[in-house]
C-alpha positions as CSV (number, residue, x, y, z in Angstrom):
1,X,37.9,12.9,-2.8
2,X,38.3,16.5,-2.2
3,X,37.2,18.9,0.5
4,X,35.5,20.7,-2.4
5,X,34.0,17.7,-3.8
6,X,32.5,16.2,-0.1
7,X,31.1,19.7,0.6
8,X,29.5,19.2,-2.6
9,X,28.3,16.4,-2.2
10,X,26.6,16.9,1.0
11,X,25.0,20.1,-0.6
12,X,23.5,18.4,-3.7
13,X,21.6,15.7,-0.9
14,X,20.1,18.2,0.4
15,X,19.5,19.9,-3.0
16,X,18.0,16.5,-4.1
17,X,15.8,16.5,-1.2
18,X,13.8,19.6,-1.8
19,X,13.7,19.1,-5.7
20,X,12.1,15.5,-4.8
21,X,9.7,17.2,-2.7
22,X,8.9,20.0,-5.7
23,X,8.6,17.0,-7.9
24,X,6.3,15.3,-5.7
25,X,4.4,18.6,-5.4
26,X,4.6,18.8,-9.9
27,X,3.1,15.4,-9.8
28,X,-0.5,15.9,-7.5
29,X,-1.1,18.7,-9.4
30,X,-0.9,16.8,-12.9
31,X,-4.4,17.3,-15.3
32,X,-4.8,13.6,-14.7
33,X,-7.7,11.5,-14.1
34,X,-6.2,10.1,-11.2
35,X,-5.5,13.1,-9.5
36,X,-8.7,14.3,-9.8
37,X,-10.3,11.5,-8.4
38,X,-12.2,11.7,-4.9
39,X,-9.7,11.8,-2.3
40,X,-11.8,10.0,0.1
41,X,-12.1,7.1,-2.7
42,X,-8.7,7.0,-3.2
43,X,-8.2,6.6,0.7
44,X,-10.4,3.8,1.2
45,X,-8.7,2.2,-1.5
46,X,-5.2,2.5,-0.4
47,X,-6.2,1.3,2.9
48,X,-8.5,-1.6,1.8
49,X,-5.1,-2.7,-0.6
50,X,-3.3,-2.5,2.7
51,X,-5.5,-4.4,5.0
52,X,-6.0,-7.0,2.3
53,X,-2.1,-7.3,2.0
54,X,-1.1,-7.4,5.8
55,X,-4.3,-9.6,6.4
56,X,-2.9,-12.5,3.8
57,X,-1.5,-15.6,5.2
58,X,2.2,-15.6,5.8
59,X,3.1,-18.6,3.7
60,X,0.4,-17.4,0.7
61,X,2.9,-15.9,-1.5
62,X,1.5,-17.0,-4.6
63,X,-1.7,-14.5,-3.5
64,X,0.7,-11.9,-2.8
65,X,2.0,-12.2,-6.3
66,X,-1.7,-11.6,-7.6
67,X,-1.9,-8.6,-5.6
68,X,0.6,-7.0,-7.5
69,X,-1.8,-6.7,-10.2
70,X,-3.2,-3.3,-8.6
71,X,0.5,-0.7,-8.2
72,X,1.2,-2.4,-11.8
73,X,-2.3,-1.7,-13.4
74,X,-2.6,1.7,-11.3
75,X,1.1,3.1,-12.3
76,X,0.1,2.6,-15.9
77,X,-3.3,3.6,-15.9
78,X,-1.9,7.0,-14.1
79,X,1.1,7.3,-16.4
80,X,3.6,6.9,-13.5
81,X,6.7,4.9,-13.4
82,X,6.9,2.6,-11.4
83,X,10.8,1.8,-11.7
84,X,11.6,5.7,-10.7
85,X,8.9,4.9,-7.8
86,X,10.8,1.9,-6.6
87,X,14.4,4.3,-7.3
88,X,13.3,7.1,-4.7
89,X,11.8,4.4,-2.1
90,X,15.7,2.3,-2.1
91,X,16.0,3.8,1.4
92,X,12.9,1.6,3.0
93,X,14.7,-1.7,1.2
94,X,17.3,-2.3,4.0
95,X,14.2,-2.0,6.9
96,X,12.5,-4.4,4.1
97,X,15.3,-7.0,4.3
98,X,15.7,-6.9,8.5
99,X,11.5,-7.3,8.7
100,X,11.9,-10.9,7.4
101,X,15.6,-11.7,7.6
102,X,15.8,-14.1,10.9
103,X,13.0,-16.1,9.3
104,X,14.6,-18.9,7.9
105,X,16.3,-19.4,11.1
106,X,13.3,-19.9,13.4
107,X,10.8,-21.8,10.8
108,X,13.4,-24.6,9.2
109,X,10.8,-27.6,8.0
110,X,11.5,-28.5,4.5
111,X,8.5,-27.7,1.9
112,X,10.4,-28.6,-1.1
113,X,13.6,-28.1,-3.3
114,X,14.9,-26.1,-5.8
115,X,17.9,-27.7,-7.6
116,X,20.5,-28.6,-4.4
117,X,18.5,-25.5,-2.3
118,X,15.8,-26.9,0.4
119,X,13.3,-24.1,0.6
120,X,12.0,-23.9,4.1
121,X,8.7,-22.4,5.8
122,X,11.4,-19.5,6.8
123,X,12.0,-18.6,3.4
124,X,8.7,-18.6,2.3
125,X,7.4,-16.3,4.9
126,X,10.7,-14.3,5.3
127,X,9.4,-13.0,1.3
128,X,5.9,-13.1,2.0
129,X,7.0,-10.8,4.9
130,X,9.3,-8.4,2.8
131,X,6.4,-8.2,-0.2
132,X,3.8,-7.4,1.8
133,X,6.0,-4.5,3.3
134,X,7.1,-3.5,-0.8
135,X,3.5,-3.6,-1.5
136,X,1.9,-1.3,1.3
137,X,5.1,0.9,0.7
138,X,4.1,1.3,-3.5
139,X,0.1,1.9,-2.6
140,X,1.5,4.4,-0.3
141,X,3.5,6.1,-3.0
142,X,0.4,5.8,-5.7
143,X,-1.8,7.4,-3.2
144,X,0.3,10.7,-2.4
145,X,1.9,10.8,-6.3
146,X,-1.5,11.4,-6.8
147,X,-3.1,13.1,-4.1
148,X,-1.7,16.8,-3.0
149,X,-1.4,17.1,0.9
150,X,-4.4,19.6,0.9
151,X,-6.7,16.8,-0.7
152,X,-5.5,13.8,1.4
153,X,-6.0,16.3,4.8
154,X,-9.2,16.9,3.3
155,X,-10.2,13.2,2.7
156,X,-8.8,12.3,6.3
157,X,-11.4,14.9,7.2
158,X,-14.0,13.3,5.8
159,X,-12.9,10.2,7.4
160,X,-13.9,11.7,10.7
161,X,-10.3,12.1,11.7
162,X,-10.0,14.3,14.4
163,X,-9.3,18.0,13.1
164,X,-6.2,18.2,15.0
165,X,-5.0,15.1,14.0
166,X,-5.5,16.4,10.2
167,X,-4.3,19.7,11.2
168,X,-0.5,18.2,13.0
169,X,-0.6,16.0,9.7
170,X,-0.5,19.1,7.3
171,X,1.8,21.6,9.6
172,X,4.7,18.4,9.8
173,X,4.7,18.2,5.9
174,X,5.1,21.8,5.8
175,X,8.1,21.7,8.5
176,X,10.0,19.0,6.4
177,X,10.5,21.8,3.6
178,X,10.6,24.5,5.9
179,X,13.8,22.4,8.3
180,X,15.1,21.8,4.7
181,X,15.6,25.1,3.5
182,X,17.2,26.4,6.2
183,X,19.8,23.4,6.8
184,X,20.2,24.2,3.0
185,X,21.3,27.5,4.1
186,X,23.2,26.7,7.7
187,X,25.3,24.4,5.8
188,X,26.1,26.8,2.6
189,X,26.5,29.9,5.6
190,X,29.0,26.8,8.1
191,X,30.9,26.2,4.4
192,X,31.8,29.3,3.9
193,X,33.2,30.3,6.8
194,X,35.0,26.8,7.0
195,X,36.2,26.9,3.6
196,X,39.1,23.8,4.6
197,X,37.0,21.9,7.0
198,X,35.0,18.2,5.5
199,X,31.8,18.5,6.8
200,X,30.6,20.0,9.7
201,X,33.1,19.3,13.3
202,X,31.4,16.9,15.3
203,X,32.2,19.6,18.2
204,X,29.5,22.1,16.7
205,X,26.8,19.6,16.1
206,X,24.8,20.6,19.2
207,X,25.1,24.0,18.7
208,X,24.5,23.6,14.6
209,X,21.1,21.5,16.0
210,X,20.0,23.8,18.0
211,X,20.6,27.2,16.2
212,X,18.5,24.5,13.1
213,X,16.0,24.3,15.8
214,X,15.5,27.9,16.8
215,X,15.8,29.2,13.1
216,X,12.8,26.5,11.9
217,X,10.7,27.6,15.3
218,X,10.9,31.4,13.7
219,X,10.1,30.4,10.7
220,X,7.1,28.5,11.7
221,X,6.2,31.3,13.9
222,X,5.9,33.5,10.7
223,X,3.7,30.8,9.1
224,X,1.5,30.7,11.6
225,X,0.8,34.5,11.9
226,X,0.1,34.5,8.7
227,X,-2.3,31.7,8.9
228,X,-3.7,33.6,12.0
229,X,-4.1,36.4,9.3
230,X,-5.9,35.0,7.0
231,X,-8.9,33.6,9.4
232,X,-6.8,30.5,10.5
233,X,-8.3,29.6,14.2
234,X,-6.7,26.4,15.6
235,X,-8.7,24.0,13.5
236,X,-8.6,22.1,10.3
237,X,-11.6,24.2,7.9
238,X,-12.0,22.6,4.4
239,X,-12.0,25.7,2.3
240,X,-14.0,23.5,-0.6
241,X,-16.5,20.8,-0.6
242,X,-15.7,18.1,-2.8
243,X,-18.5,16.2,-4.8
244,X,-18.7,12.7,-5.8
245,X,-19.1,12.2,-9.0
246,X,-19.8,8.2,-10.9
247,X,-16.2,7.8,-11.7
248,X,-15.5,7.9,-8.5
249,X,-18.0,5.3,-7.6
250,X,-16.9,2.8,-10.2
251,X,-13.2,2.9,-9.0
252,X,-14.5,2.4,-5.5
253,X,-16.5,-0.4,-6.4
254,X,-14.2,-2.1,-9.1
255,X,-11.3,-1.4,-6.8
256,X,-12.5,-3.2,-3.4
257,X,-14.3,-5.8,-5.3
258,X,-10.9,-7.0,-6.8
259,X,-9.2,-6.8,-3.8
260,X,-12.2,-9.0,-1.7
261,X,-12.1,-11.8,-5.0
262,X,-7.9,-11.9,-4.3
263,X,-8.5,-11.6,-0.7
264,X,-10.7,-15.2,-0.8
265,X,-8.9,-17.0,-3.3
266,X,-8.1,-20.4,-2.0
């Protein structure tokens, strides 16, 4: 591969990292009824799904399999897909595999066999482990493919969060595009002048790190007067209430219901 074709390359990831957070950004924004549902409801739904998930038994995996009934029901009730969810979440798979990997090596008591394959307590938690992980990761990604940052710091709010813990939530999101854009632009800048050069020298990553550092800090600065500006004062101010409405009620309730009747199956 060419010089051309790495420097390229290493463009177009970052490239693909700010279009995935513009699509993100495309998708809580949809007219959909499951964007404009309560974000507060929505909330306590993703986290009863995840409590009820982590809080299964480790050798339950048939009950794990039933709780895959809600991301599959939810995905196409909110006309997502849930194979381009499970594309742009590959990176979490390899911390998947290692949560549960030594398993089978510490739990080896037969349970039964499969053909000449003894399956062992290991394996059965070892998957239990990893789909309990796959599962909290794809409520995760239902809950913010439907939710705009502004509405979940809202319903965090609501939740009695502290304001600044609501407040650090929001400004962090904000820094991910902001550190973006300008390593977008470092790069392109270090590329240019370094037209023969693969990559960037590993003798210039401090100062490339730090020169990132101080150009985000500026830009952040800026933000914030112009937060300051418009009446910002240190703490997280809802600028709308949000009503509940019966919709929002009936998810609630047909939501946590399903997950308590999965929850105590036996």
């Amino acid at each position: 591969m060419s010089l051309q074709d790495e420097k390229e390359k290493s463009m177009s990831k970052l490239e693909s990292a700010l279009q995935e957070l513009y699509r993100m950004d495309r998708l809580t924004h949809r007219n959909h009824w499951m964007n404009q549902l309560h974000p507060v409801v929505k909330l306590i739904v993703t986290i009863g799904y995840m409590i009820s998930v982590v809080s299964t038994p480790k050798y339950d995996l048939v009950r794990l399999i039933y709780f895959m009934s809600y991301p599959v029901v939810m995905f196409a009730l909110s006309q997502l897909s849930l194979w381009k969810a499970i594309k742009r979440m590959k990176l979490v798979f390899p911390f998947l595999l290692i949560m549960g990997i030594f398993n089978p090596f510490f739990e080896c008591q037969p349970i039964g066999q499969v053909g000449h394959i003894v399956i062992t307590l290991g394996m059965v938690s070892m998957l239990t482990l990893m789909l309990k992980g796959l599962l909290c990761i794809v409520a995760s990604y239902l809950l913010i493919a439907t939710t705009s940052i502004e509405a979940i710091g809202y319903g965090l709010y609501r939740l009695k969060v502290p304001s600044i813990i609501v407040t650090q939530f929001l400004m962090t999101y904000r820094y991910i595009n902001v550190l973006l854009k300008e390593m977008k632009c470092m790069s392109e800048s270090y590329a240019m002048r370094a037209p023969r050069q693969k990559g960037i020298h590993f003798r210039v990553w401090g100062v490339f790190c730090g020169q990132l550092l101080i150009q985000t800090i500026d830009r952040a600065e800026q933000v914030y007067e112009s937060m300051t500006l418009r009446g910002y004062q240190g703490q997280y101010d809802p600028i709308e209430e949000r009503h509940y409405l019966k919709r929002d009620v009936l998810y609630l309730v047909v939501c946590l219901s399903e997950f308590f009747i999965l929850w105590r199956m036996t």
